[in-house]
N, C-alpha and C positions, 0 to 999 in steps of 0.2 A: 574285808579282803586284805592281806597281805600278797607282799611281792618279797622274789628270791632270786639271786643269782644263778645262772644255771651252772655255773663251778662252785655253788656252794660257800663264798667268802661271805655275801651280805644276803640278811633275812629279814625279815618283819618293818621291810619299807611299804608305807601308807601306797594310797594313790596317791594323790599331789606329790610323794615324793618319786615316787618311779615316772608321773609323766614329766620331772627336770631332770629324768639321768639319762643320760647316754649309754657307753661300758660302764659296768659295775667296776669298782677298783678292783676288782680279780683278774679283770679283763674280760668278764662271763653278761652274759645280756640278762634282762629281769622277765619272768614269767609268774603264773598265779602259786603261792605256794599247794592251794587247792583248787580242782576246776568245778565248778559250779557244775551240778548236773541238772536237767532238762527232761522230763519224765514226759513219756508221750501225751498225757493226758494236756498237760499245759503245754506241747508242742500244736496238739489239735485244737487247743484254744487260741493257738494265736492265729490261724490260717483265717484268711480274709483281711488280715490287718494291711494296711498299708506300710513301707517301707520307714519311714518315717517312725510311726507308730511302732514298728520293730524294734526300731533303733531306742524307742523309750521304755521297751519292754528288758533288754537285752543288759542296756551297759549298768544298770542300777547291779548288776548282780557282782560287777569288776569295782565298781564304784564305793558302792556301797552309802552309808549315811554322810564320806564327805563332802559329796553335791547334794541338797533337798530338793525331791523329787521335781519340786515347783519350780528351782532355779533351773535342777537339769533338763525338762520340758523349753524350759526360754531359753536355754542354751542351744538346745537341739534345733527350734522353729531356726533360730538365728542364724546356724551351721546352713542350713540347706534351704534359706531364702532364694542366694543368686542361683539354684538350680533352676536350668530355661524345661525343663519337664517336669508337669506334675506327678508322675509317677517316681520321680529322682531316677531309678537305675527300670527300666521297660524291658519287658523279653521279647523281642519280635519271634514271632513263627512262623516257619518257611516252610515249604513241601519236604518230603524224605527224612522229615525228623531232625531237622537246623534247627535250634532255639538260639536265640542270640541276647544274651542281656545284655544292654549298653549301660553302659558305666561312665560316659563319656560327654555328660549334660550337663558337669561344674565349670569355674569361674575357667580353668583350663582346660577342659576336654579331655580330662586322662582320670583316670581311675583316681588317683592319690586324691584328689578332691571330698570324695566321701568322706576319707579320716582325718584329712587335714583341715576340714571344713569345722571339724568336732575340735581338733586339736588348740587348732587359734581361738576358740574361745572358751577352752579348757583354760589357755596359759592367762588370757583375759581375766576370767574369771577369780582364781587363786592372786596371781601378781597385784590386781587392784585390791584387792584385799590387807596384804601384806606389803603392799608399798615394795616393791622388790622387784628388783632389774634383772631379767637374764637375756644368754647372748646362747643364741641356737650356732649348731654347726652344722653344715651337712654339705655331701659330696651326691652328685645326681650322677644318676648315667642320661638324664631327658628328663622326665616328669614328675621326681619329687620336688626339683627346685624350684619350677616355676609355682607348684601346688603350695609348700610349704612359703613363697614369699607372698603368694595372694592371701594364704593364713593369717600374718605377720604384718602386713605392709603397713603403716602407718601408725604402728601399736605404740604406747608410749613407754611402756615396761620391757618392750621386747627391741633387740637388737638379732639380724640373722647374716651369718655368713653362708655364701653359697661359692661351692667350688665346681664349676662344670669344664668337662673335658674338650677342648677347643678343636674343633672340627670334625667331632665323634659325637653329634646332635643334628638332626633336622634344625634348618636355620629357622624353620617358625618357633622351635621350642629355645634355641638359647636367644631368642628377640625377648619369647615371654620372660624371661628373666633381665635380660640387660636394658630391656626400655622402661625397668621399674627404677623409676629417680627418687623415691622415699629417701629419708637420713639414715630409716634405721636398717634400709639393704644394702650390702654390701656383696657385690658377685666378681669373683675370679673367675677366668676362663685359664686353665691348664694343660701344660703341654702333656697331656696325657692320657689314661685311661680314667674313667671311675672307679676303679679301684687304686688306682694312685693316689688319688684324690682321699679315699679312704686312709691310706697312711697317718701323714699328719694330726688326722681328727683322732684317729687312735691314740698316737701318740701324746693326746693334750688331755685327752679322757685318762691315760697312765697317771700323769701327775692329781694326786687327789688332793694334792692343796690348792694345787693351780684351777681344778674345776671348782672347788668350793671358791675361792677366793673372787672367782671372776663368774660365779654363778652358771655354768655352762650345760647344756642341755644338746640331746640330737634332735631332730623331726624325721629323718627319715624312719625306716621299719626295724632299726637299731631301738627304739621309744616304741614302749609295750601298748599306749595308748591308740598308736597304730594297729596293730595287731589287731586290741580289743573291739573299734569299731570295725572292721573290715570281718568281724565276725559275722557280724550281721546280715550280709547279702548272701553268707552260703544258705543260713536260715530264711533268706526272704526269695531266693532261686528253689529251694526246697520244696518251700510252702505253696509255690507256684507251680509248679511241675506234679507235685502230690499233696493234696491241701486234706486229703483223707488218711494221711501220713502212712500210707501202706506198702512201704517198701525202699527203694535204695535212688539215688539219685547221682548221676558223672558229672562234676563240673571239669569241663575243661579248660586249663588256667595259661596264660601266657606266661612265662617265670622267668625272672631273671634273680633277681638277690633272696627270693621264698620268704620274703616278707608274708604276699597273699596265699601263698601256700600255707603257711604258718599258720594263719589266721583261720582257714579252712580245715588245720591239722586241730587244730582250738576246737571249732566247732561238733567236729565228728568226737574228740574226748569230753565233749560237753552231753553228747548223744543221738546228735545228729545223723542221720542214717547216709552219707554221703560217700563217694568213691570219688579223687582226685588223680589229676591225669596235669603232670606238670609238661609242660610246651614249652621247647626253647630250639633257640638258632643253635646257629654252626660252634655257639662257645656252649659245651652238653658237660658243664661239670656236675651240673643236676643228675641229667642223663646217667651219667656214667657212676655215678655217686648211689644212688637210686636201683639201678640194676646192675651195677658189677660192684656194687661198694666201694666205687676208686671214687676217695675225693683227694683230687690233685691236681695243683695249677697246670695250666697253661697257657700261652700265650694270647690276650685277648683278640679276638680277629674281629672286623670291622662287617657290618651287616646289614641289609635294610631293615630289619628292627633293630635300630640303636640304640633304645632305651633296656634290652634285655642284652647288649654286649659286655657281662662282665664274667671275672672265671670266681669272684670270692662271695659265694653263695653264703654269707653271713648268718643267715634265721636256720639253715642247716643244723646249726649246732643247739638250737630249738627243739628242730624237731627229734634230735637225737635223744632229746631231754626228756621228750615225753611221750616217746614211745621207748626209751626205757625208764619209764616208772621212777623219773626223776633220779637215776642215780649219776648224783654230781662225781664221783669218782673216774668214772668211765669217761664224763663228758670233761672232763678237767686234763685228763692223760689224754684223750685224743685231740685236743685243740694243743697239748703243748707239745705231742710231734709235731703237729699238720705250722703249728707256727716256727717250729724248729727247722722241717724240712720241705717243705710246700706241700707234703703229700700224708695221707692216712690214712689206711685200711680201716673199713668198717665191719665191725664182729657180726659174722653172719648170720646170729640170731639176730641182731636190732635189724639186719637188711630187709632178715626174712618180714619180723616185727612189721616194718614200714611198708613194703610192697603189698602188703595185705588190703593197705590204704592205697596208697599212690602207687601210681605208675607213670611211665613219661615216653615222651615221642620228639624227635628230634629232627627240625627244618629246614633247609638248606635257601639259598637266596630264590632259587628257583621254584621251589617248592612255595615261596610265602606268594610270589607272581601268581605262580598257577592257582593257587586256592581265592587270591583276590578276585583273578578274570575268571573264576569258575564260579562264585560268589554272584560277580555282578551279571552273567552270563542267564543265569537263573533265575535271579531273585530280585536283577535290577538295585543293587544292594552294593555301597561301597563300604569296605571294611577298612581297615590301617593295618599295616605289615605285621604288626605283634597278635591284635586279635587273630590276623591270617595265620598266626604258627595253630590254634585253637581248631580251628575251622580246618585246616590240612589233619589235623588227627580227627576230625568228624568224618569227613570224606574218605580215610581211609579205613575207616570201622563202618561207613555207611550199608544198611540193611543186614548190621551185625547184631543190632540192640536188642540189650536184654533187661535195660534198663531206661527211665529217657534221660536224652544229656543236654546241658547247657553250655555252650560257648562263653568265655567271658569277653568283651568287646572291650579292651583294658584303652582303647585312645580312639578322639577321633580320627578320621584319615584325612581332614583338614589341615594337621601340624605335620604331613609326611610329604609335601608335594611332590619331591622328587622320585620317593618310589612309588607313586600312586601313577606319573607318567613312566614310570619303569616296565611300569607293569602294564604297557599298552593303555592304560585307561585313562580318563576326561578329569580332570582337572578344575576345580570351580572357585574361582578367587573371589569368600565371599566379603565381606565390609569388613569385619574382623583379619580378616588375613590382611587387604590393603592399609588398613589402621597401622599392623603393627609395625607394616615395615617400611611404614612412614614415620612413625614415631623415635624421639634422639633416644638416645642409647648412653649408659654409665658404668663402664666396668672397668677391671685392671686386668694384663696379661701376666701370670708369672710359668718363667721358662724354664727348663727340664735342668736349667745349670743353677739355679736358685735354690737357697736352704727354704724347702717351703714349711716345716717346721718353726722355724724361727719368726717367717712372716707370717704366720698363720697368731702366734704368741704374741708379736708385735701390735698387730689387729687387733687382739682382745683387749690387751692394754691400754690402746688407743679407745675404744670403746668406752672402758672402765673409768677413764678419765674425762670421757667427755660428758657421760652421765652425771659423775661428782661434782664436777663443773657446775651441770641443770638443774643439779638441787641443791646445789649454794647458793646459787644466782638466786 
């Protein structure tokens, strides 16, 4: 398997190399140059499998002969050890046709756990090999950073920057990051949005001497290896829902940057018979992108799901990719309006193209309440504000189905305190909650009048030096 830019600059990157890049120097993200297809016969052979067991059936196909199978098996066991469920990702089933897969049984309680569980011992893996340092960068809106430093924490080849936006997070989610005292994390809090935050790392991914030189890599859904495992649980929601493989399946997805949508838009060009239903709050550039073909910013607005408050839908330009049949032409001239002017019209055949697949539904603060207390009203069942955008598009199609649907339960509602009493309901502070926010904390603040460019350069360098340092000593 080869990897490609989606603007078409760089081709025939191995795996190992596409899980150290971030932007492609085109500026274009990396995707399969071909998708592996899935023939129902060996889709009905995998029905029964366990998730796990998915996950070894699956990523060999992205992989390829770089991991042997035996290491990628120990790599896998290893990934999804601290999962507190033997099932890893469970569907509960509720009256009226609710299915709810929780996603929310890693080291954090948020989805990004699945791929980043895979990912940290991807870079393990390759870097001890090659004796070779790399420095991760990445920008969170909530729960890739803390997922991506539990990957990382203590790694001896790896160094991680995290940039999280200062008081645009549930405070249990920026604790799990700033209580991590490792050497090799390094967490900024930002006077800003996550997509601010994305700026600078852009900007450091431009220079292509400066990412070779200092070794530099993303972890969030920027890194295709994200993508590739997150494949997996559409085919393991699939397989559970219809394990006799006879017909079509709704995931309903919380969305915020379509990383998981990606990964889902993966799956269905693989062959998967699956219909995608993106969920997002009050910032709808999905929404709007999706069903009017308007992708164009606006101002991010602040939400009780805070982990999906951004307006710069990134894996967007993914899926442009491939649902049109890979032509990098298209997707090159519309990323260099949309970066010219904040805004760019989508050609109404690729809209048409996509809506075939996705569709989307759009939740407002009150809407995420009311789905939670109507949730738990029923079903005795707490949910967190982002899987609630999911579950408010179930309830509004409910005794419409023509298909069955799956919720994705993308967090738990442990890391939400404040909108879980928002929302009228009980509150449970278990040992883990009081742990965290008793534990010291190590971070730096950089404010909206700082070159964070510069600091962001600054950091690498200091890194780079300290490494040289530990292996001359």
């Amino acid at each position: 398997m080869k990897f490609a830019s989606t603007r078409g600059g760089a081709r025939g990157l191995t795996f190992e190399e596409a899980l150290y890049s971030g932007y492609a120097a085109d500026g274009g993200i990396l995707l399969p140059e071909s998708v592996p297809q899935i023939s129902t016969d060996t889709l009905k052979s995998w029905a029964g499998l366990s998730y796990v067991q998915l996950v070894k059936k699956i990523i060999p196909y992205f992989v390829g002969e770089e991991i042997p199978l035996e290491d990628l098996s120990e790599l896998v066991d290893k990934a999804f050890s601290r999962f507190s469920h033997p099932d890893i990702i469970p569907i509960k089933k509720f009256p009226g046709g609710l299915n709810v897969m929780e996603m929310c049984h890693g080291a954090t309680f948020a989805f990004k756990d699945l791929a980043l569980s895979c990912l940290g011992q991807f870079f393990d893996y390759f870097l001890n090999k090659r004796k070779k340092h790399l420095t991760v960068l990445t920008a969170t809106s909530g729960d890739t950073g803390s997922a991506a430093i539990e990957a990382v924490r203590g790694m001896t080849w790896v160094d991680i920057i995290v940039l999280l936006p200062r008081g645009r997070t549930s405070r249990f989610q920026e604790l799990q990051m700033t209580t991590v005292i490792e050497d090799n994390v390094h967490v900024y809090r930002i006077d800003g949005t996550s997509d601010d935050g994305d700026i600078p790392i852009k900007e450091c991914f431009a220079d292509a001497a400066f990412v070779k030189k200092h070794n530099l890599c993303s972890i969030n859904s920027i890194n295709f290896a994200r993508i590739m495992v997150q494949v997996v649980h559409y085919f393991y929601a699939y397989l559970q829902m219809r394990p006799a493989c006879d017909g079509e399946v709704e995931i309903a997805i919380p969305t915020g940057g379509c990383g998981n949508v990606t990964s889902g838009c993966l799956a269905r060009k693989m062959g998967l018979p699956v219909k995608l239903v993106c969920c997002v709050n009050t910032n709808d550039i999905v929404y709007r992108t999706i069903v009017k073909g308007d992708y164009s910013m606006r101002e991010v607005k602040q939400s009780l799901a805070p982990a999906m408050d951004i307006q710069l839908a990134y894996n967007m330009e993914r899926i442009w990719h491939m649902f049109s049949d890979g032509d990098v032409e298209m997707v090159s001239n519309m990323m260099a309006e949309f970066e010219k002017t904040m805004k760019v019209k989508v050609p109404e055949n690729l809209r048409t193209k996509i809506g075939e697949v996705i569709s989307s539904h759009v939740v407002d603060d009150e809407g995420i309440k009311r789905s939670m207390m109507k949730c738990w009203e029923e079903n005795i069942y707490l949910v967190c504000p982002h899987s609630a955008t999911a579950l408010d598009y179930h309830y509004s199609r409910q005794g419409s189905e023509d298909k069955p649907r799956v919720c994705l339960a993308s967090a738990s509602p442990v890391k939400f305190e404040e909108t879980v009493l928002a929302a009228g309901l009980q509150y449970e502070k278990t040992d883990a909650v009081v742990k965290l926010h008793n534990s010291p904390t190590k971070y730096q603040d950089w404010n909206k009048e700082d070159d964070w460019v510069a600091m962001l350069q600054q950091k690498i360098e200091d890194i780079e030096k300290t490494v040289q340092a530990r292996n001359t000593a």
